[in-house]
KOLKOLPA-611045 format. One record per residue: residue in three letters; y, x negated, z of N, C-alpha, C in turn. Coordinates in steps of 0.1 Angstrom, whole numbers. Each point is the difference from the previous one (the first is absolute). Layout:
BEGIN
GUKE  resn     nv     nu     nw    cav    cau    caw     cv     cu     cw
GUKE   ALA      Y      X      Z      Y      X      Z      Y      X      Z
...
END
This chain:
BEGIN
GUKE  resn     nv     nu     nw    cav    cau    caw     cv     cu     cw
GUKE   UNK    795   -914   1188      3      0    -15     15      2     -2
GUKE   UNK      7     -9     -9     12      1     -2      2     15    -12
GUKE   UNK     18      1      3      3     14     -6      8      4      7
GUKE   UNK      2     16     -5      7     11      4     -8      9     12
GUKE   UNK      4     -3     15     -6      9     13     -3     14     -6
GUKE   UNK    -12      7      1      0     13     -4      4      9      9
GUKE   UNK     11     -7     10      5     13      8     17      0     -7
GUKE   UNK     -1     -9    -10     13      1     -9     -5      6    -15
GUKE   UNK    -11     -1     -7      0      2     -9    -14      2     -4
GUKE   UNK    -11     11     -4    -12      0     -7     -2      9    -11
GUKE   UNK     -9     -7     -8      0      8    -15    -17      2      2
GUKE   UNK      1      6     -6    -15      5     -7      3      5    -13
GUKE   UNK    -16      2     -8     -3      1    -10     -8     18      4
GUKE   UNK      8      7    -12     -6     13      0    -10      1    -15
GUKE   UNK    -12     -1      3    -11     -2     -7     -6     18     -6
GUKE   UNK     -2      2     -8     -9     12     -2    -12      2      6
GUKE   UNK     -2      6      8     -9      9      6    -17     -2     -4
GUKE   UNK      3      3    -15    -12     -2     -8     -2    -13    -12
GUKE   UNK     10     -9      6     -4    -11     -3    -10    -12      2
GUKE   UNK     -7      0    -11     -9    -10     10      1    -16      1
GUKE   UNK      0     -6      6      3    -18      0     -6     -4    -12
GUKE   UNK      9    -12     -9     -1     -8     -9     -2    -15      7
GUKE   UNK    -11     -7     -2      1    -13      1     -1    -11    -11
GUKE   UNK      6    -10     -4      6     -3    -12     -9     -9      0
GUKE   UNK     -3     -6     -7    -11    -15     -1      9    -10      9
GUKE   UNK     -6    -11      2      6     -7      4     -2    -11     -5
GUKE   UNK     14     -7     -5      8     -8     -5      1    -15      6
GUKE   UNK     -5    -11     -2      1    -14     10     12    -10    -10
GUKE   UNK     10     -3      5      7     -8    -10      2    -11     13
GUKE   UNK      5    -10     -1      2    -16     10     14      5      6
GUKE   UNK      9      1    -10     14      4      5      1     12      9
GUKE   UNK     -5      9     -6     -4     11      7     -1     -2     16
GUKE   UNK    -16     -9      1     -6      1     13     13    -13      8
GUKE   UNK     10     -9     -6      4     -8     11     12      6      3
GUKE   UNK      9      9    -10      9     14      4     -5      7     10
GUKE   UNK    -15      4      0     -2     12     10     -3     -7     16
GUKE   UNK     -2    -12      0     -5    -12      9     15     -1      8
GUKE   UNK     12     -1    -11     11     -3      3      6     13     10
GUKE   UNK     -2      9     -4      2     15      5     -6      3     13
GUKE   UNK     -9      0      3     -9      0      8      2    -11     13
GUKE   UNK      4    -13     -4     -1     -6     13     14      3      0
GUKE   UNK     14      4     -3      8      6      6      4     16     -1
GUKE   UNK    -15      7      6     -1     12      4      8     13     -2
GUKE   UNK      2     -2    -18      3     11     -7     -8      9     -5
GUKE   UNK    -15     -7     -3    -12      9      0    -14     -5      7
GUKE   UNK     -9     10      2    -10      0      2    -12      2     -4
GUKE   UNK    -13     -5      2    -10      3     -6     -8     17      5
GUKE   UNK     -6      6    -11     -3      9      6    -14     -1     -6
GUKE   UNK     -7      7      8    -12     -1      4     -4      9    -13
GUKE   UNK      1     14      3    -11     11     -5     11      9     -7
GUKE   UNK      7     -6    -13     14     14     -5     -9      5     -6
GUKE   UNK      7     13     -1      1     11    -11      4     -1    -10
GUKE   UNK      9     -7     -5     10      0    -11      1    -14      0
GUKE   UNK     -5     -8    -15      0    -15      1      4     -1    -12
GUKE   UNK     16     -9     -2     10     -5     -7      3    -12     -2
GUKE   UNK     -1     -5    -12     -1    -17      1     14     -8     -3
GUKE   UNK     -1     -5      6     16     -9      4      0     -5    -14
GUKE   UNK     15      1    -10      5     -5    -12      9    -16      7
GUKE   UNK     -1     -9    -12      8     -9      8      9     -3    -15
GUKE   UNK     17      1     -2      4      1     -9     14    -10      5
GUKE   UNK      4     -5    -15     12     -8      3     15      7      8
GUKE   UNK      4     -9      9     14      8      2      9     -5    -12
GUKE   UNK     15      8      4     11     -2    -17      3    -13      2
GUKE   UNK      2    -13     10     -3    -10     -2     -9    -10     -7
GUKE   UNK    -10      6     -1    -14     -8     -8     -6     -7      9
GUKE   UNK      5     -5      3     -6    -12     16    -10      6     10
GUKE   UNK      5     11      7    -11      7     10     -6     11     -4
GUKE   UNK     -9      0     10    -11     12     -2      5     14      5
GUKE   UNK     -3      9     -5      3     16     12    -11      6      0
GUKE   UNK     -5      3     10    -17      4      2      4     19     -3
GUKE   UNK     -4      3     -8     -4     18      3    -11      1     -2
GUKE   UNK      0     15      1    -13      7      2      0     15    -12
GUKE   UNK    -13      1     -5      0      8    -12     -7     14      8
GUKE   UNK     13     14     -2     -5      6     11      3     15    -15
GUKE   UNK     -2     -6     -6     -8      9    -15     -4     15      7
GUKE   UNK    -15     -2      4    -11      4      3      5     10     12
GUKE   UNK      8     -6      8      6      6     17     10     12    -10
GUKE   UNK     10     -7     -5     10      9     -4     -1     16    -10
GUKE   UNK    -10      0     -5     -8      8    -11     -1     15     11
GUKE   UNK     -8     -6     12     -2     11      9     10      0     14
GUKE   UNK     11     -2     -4     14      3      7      8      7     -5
GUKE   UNK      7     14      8     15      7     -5      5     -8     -4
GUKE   UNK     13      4     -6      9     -8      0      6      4      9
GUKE   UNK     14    -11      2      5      2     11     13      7     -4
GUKE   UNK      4     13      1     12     12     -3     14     -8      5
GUKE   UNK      1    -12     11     14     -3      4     -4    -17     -8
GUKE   UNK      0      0    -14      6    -14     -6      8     -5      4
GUKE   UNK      2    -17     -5     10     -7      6     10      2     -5
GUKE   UNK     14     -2      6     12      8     -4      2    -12     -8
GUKE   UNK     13      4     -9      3    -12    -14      6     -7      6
GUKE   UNK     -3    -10     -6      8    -15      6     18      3     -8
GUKE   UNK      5      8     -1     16      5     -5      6      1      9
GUKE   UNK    -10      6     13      3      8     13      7    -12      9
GUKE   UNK     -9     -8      3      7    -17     13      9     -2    -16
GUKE   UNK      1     -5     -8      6     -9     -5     16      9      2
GUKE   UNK     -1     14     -5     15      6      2      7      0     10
GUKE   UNK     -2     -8     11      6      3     12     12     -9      1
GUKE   UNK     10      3      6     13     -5     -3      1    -12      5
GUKE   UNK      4    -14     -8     -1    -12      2     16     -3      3
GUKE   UNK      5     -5     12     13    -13     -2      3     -8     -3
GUKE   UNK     13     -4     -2      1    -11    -13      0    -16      4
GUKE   UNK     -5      3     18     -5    -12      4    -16     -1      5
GUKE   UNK    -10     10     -6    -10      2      5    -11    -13     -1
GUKE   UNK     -7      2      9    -10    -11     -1    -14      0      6
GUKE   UNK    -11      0    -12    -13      5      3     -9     -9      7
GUKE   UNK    -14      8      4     -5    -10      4    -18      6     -3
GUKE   UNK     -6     -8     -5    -12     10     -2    -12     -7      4
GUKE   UNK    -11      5     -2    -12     -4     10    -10      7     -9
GUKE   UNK    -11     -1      1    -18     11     -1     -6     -3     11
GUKE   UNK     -4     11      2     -8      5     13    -14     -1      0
GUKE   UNK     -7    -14      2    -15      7      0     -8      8     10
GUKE   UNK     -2     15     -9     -5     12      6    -13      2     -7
GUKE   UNK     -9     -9      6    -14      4    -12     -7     15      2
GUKE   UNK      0      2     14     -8      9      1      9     14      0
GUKE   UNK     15      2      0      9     10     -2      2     -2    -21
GUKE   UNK      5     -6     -8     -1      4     -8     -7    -12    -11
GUKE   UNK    -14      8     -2    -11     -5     -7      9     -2    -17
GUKE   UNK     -5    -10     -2      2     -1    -18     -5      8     -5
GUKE   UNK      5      9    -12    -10      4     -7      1     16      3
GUKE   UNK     -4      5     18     -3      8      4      9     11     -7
GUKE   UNK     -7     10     -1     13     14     -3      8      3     12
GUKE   UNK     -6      5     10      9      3     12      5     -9      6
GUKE   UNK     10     -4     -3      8     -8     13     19      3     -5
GUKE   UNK      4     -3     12     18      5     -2      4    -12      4
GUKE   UNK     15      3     -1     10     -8      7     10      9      9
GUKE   UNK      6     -6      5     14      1      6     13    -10      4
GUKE   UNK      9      8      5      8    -12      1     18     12      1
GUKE   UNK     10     -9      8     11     11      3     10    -12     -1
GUKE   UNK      4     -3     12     11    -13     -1     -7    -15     -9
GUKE   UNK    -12      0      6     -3    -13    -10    -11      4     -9
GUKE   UNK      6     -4     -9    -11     11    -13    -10    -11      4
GUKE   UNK    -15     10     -8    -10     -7     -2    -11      9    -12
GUKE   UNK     -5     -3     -8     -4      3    -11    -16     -9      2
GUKE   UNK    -13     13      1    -11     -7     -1     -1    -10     12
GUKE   UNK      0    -10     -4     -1    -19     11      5     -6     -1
GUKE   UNK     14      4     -7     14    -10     -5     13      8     12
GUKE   UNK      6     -8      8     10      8     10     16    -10     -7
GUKE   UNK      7      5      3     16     -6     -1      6      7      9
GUKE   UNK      3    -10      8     17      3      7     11     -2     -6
GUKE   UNK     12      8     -3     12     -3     -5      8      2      6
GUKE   UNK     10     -7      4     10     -5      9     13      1     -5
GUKE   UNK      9     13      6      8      0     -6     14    -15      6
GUKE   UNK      0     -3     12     10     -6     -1     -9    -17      5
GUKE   UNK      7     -9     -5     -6    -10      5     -3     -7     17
GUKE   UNK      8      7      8      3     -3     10     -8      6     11
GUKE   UNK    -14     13     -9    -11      3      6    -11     -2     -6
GUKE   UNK      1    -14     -8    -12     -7     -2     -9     -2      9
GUKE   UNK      3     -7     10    -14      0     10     -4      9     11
GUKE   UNK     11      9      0     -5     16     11     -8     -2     -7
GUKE   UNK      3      7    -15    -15      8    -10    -10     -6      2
GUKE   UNK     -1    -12     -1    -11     -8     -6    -11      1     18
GUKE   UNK     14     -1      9     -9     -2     16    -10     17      2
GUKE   UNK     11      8     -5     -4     15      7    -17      3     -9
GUKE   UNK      2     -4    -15    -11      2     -8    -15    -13      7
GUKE   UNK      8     -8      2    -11    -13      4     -5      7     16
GUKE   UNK      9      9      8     -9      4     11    -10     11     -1
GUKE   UNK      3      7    -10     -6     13     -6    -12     -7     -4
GUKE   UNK     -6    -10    -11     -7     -8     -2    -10     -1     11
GUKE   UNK      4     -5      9     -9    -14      7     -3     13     11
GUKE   UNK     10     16      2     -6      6      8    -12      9     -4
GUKE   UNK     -4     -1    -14     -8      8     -6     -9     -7     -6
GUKE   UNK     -1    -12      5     -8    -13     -7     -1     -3    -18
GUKE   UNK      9      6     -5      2     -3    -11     -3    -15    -11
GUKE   UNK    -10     -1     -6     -2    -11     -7     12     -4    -13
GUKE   UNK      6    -10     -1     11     -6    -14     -6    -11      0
GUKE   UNK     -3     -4    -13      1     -9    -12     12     -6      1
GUKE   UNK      1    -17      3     13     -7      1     -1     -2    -20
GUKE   UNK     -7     -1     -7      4     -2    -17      7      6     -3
GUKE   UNK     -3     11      4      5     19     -8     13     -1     11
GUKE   UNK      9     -5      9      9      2     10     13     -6     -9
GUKE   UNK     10      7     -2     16     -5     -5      6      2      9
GUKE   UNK      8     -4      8     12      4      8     19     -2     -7
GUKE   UNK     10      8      8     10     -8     -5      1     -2    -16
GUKE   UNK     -3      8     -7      1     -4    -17     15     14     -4
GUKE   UNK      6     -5     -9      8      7     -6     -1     15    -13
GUKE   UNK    -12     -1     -4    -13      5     -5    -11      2      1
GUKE   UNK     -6     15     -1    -13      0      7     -4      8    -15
GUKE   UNK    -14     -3     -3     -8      8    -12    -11     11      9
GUKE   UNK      3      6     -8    -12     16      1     -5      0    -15
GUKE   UNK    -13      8     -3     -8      2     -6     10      6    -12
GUKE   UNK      3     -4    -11      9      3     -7     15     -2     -4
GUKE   UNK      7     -8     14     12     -3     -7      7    -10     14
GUKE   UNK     14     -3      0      2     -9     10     11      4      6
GUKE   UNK      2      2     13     11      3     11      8    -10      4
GUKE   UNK     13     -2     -2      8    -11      4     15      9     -1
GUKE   UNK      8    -10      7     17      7      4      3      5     -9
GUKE   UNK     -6      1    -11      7     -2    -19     -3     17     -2
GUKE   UNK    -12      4      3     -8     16      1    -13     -5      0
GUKE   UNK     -6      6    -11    -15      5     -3      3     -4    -15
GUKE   UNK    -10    -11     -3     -2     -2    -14    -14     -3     -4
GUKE   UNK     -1      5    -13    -13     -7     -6    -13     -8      5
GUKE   UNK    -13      0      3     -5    -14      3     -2     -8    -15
GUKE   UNK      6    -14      2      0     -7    -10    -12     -4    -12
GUKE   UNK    -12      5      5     -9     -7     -2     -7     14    -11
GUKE   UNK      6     15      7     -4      9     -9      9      1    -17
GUKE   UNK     13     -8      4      4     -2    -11     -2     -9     -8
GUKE   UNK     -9     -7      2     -1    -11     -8    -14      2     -5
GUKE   UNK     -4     10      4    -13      6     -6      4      7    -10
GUKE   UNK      6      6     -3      6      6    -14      8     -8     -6
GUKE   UNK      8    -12      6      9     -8     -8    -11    -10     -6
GUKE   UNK    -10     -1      3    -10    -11     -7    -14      7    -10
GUKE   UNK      3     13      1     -9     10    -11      2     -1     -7
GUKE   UNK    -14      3    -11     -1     -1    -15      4     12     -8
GUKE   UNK      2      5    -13      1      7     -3    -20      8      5
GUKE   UNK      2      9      3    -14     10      4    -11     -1    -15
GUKE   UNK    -10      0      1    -11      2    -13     -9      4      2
GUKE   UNK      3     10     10    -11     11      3     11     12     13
GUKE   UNK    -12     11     -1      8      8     10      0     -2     13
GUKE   UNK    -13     -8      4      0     -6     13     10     -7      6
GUKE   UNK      6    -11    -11     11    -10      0     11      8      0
GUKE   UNK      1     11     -7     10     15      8      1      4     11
GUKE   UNK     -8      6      1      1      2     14     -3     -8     17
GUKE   UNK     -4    -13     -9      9    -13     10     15      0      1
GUKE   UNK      8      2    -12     15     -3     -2      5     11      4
GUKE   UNK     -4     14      4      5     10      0     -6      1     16
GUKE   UNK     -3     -7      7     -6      0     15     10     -9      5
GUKE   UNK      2     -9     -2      9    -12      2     16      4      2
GUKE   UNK      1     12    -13     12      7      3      2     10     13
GUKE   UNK    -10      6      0      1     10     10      2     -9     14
GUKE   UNK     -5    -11      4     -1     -9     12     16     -2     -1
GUKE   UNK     11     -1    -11     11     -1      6      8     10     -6
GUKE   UNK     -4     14      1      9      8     -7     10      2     11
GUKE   UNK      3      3     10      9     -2     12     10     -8     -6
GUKE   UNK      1    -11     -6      8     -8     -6      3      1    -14
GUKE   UNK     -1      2     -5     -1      6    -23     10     13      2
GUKE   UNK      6     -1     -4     11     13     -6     -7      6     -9
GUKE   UNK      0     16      0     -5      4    -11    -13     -6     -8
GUKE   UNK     -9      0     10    -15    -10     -3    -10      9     -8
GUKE   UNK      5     15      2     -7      6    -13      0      1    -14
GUKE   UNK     18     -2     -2      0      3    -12     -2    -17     -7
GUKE   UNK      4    -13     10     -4     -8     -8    -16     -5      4
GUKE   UNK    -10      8      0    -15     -2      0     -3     11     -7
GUKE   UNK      8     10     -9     -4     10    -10    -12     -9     -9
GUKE   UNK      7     -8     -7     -8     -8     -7    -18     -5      2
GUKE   UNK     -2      0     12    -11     -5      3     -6     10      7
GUKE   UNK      5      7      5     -6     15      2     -5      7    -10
GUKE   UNK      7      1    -12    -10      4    -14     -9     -8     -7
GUKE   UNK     -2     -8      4     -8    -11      0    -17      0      5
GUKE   UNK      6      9      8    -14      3     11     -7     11     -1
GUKE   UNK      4      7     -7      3     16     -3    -14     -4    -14
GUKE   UNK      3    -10     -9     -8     -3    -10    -15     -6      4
GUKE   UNK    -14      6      0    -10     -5      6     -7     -1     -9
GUKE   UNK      3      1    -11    -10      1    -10      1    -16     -8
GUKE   UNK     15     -7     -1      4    -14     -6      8     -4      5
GUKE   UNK      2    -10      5     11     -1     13      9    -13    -15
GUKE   UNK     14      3     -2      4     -9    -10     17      0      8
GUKE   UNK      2    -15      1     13     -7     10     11      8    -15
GUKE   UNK     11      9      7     11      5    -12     12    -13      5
GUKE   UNK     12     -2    -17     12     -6      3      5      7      8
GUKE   UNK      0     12      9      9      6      4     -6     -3     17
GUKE   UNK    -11      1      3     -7     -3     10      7    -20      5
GUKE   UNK     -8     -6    -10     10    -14     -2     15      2      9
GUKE   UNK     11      6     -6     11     -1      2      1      5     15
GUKE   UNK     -6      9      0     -1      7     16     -3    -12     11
GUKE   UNK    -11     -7     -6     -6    -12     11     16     -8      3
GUKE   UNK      1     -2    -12     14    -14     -4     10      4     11
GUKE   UNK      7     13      1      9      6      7     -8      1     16
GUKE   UNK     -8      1      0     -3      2     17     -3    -11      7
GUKE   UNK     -5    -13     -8      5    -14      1      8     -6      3
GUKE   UNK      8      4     -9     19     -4     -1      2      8     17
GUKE   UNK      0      8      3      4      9     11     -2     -3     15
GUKE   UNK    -16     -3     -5     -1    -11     16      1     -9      6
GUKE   UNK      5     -9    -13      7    -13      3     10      4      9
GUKE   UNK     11      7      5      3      4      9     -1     14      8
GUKE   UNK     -7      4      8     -4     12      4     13      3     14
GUKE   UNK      5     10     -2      8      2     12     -6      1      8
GUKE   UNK      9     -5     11     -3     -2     16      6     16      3
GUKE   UNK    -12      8      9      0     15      8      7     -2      8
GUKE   UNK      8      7      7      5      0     16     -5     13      3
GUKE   UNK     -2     -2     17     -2     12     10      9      7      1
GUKE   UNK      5      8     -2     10     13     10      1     -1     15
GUKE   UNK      7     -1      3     10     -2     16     -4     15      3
GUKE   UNK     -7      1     10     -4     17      8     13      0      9
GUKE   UNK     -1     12      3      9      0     16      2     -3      8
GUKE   UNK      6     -6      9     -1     -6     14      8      7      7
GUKE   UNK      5     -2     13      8      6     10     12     -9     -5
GUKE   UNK      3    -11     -4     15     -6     -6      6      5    -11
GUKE   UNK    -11      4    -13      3      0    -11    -10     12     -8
GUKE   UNK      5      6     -7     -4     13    -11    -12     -6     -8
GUKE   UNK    -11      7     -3     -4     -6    -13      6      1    -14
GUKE   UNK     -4     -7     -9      3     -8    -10     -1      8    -11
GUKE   UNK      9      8    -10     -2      7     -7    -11     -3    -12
GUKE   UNK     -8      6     -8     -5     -4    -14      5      6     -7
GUKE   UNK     -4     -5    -15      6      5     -9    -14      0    -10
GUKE   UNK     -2     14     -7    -13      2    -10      5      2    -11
GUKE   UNK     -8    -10    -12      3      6    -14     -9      0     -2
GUKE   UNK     -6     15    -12    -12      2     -1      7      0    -19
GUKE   UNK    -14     -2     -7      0     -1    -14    -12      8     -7
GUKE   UNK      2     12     -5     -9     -1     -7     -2      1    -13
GUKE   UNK     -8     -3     -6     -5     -3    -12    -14     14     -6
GUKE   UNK     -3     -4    -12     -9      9     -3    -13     -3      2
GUKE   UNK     -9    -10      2    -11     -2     12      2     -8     13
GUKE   UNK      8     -6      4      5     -9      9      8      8      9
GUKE   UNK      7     -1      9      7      2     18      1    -16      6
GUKE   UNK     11     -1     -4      5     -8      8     10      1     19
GUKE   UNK     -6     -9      5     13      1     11      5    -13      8
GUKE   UNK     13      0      3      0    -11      9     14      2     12
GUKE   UNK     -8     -5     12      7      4     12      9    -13      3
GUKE   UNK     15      1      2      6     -9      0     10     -1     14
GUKE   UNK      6    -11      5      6      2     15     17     -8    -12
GUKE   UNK     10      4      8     12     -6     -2      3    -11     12
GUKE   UNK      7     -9     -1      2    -11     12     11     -5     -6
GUKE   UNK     14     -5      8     10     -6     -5     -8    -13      0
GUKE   UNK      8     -6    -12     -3    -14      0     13     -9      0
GUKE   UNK      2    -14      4     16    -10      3      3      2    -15
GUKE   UNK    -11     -3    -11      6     -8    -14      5     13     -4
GUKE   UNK     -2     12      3      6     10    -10     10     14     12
GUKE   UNK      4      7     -3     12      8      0     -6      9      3
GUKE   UNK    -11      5     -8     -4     14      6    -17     -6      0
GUKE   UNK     -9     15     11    -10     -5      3    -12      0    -12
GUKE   UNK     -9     -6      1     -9     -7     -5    -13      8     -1
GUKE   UNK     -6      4     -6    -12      6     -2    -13     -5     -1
GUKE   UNK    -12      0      6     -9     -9      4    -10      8     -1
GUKE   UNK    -10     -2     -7    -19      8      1     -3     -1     11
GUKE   UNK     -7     12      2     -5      0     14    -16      4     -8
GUKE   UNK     -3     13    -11    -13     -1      0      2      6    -16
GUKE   UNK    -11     -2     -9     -3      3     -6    -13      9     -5
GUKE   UNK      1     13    -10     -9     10     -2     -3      3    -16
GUKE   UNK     -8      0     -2     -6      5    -15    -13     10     -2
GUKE   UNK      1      8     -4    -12     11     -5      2      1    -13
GUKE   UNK    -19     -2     -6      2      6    -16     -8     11     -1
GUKE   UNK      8     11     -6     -7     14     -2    -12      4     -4
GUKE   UNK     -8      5      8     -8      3     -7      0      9    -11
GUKE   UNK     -8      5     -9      0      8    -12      5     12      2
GUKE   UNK     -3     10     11      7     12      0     15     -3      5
GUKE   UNK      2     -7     12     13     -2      4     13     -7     -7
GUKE   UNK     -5     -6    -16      5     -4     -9      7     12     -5
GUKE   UNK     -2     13     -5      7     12     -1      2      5      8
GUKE   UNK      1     -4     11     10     10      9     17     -2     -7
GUKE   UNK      8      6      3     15      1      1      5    -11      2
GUKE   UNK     12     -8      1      5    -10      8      5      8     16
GUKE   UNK      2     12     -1      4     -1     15    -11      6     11
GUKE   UNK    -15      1     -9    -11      2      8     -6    -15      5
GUKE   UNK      8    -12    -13     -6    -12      4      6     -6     14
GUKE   UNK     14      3      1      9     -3     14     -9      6     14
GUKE   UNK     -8      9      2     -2      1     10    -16     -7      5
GUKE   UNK     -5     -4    -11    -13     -9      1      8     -8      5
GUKE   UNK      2     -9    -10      7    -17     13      6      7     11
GUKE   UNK     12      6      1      0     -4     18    -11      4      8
GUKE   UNK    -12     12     -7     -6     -2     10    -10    -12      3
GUKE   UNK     -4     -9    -14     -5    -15      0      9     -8      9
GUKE   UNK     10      0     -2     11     -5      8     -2     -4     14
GUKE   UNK      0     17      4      1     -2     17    -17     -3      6
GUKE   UNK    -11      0     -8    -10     -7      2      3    -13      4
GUKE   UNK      3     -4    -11      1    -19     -3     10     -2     11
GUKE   UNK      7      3      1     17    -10     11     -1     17     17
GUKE   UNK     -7      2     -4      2     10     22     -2    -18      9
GUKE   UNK     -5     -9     -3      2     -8     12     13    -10     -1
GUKE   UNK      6      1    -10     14     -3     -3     12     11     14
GUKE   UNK     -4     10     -9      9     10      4      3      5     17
END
């Protein structure tokens, strides 16, 4: 059976004790059975005889539209599972890692069916020199001239651990690599395009649902929005109303301006850590606050040729809106909340 050798890697499922097996009806769809046909004769799964626990394969479009992706609805399994206490770490974590300004990625997905199940609650990642997130891995390469060590040393690690890749899902050599939220290239960490254009193509909201769609969409790039509280005040009281949900001119204006804003979103840069050549990279913090809002934003200096003195560049962006009691606190009781929101958000910066 292809996969991950279980003398490198095995998971189990920690089931409750006094759980008893669910078996789910079962489900016959044509696509279904020539997906599981497909699976099966290259020995990613198997038939089982006599389960305990019977889950019926979902077959749903991938973000292409063209192909299939087979899951499995594990509803029923997951109900009577812990959770798992070591969640996956945030995808902030690989992307902050310090890029050169000749870097060049390369990325891949791993099919790991029987190490990390769709769906499942328990499964992790890992990853150190070559990040990997879930079933998605990147190598990033800081100088060009160890393009193909990386690519050989990673390709022996592979083939010594029988590792299955997808040549569709394989980019090599690209100048840009995308993660789940935004895009890595020599330039920094910006935006993913596609989340911005989800709010650049929204309607005014006409329900609070349609709120808290626009107000989800924000949070997906608050990392990038300056002061993303006080300009989502508007639609935050918005939400607050459950009784009649009514679109205000002032809400309007708020959309108009965060519009206008993302038409260009600054590009983040990483901070230079220490090396044995060179010091790390000073920050610089300015914090703002306001009377329900905390603002912050963490910024690096870099000389630049076109100007004289150096240049100031986002590295991260921070927003909290007060809750009700912390709204009267003091201003200088409010100073010590953000930094400690602070050093939550950016310790993998630092």
């Amino acid at each position: 059976m292809p996969g991950v050798p279980r003398e490198l890697a095995e998971h189990q499922l920690k089931v409750f004790p006094n759980a008893k097996p669910i078996k789910q009806r079962l489900r016959r769809f044509t696509l279904e059975k020539a997906e599981l046909t497909r699976l099966k004769t290259a020995g990613f799964i198997r038939e089982v005889m006599h389960p305990e626990w019977l889950a019926n394969p979902v077959l749903v479009l991938k973000k292409n539209k063209k192909d299939w992706r087979m899951c499995v609805d594990y509803t029923d399994l997951n109900k009577h599972c812990p959770k798992d206490p070591f969640g996956l770490p945030r995808i902030d974590q690989p992307s902050n890692q310090r890029l050169g300004e000749n870097s060049i990625h390369h990325a891949f997905r791993c099919l790991l069916l029987y190490l990390n199940v769709f769906r499942v609650k328990e499964r992790g990642s890992n990853g150190e020199r070559v990040e990997a997130y879930v079933d998605d891995v990147v190598i990033k390469t800081k100088n060009e001239e160890d393009f193909i060590d990386d690519l050989r040393q990673v390709f022996d690690c592979l083939k010594k651990f029988r590792w299955k890749l997808n040549p569709t899902k394989c980019i090599f050599g690209v100048p840009a690599g995308q993660l789940p939220g935004f895009v890595i290239s020599n330039r920094g960490i910006m935006a993913n395009p596609k989340k911005i254009k989800a709010i650049l193509r929204m309607h005014p909201p006409r329900s609070q649902k349609d709120a808290q769609r626009l107000t989800g969409c924000m949070a997906a790039l608050s990392r990038f929005i300056s002061r993303l509280g006080k300009r989502g005040m508007p639609f935050y009281k918005l939400l607050k109303k459950v009784d009649r949900f009514q679109w205000t001119a002032e809400a309007q204006k708020a959309l108009d301006s965060l519009k206008k804003f993302l038409t260009s979103t600054p590009v983040l840069k990483s901070p230079n850590h220490a090396t044995a050549d060179s010091p790390a990279e000073d920050l610089l913090l300015y914090i703002s606050c306001m009377t329900h809002v905390i603002s912050t934003a963490l910024v690096v200096e870099r000389p630049d040729g076109q100007h004289t003195v150096p240049r100031q560049h986002p590295v991260y962006f921070i927003s909290e809106v007060l809750s009700p009691s912390k709204i009267r606190y003091p201003q200088v009781q409010k100073l010590p909340i953000r930094s400690s929101h602070y050093r939550t958000q950016t310790t993998p910066l630092l």
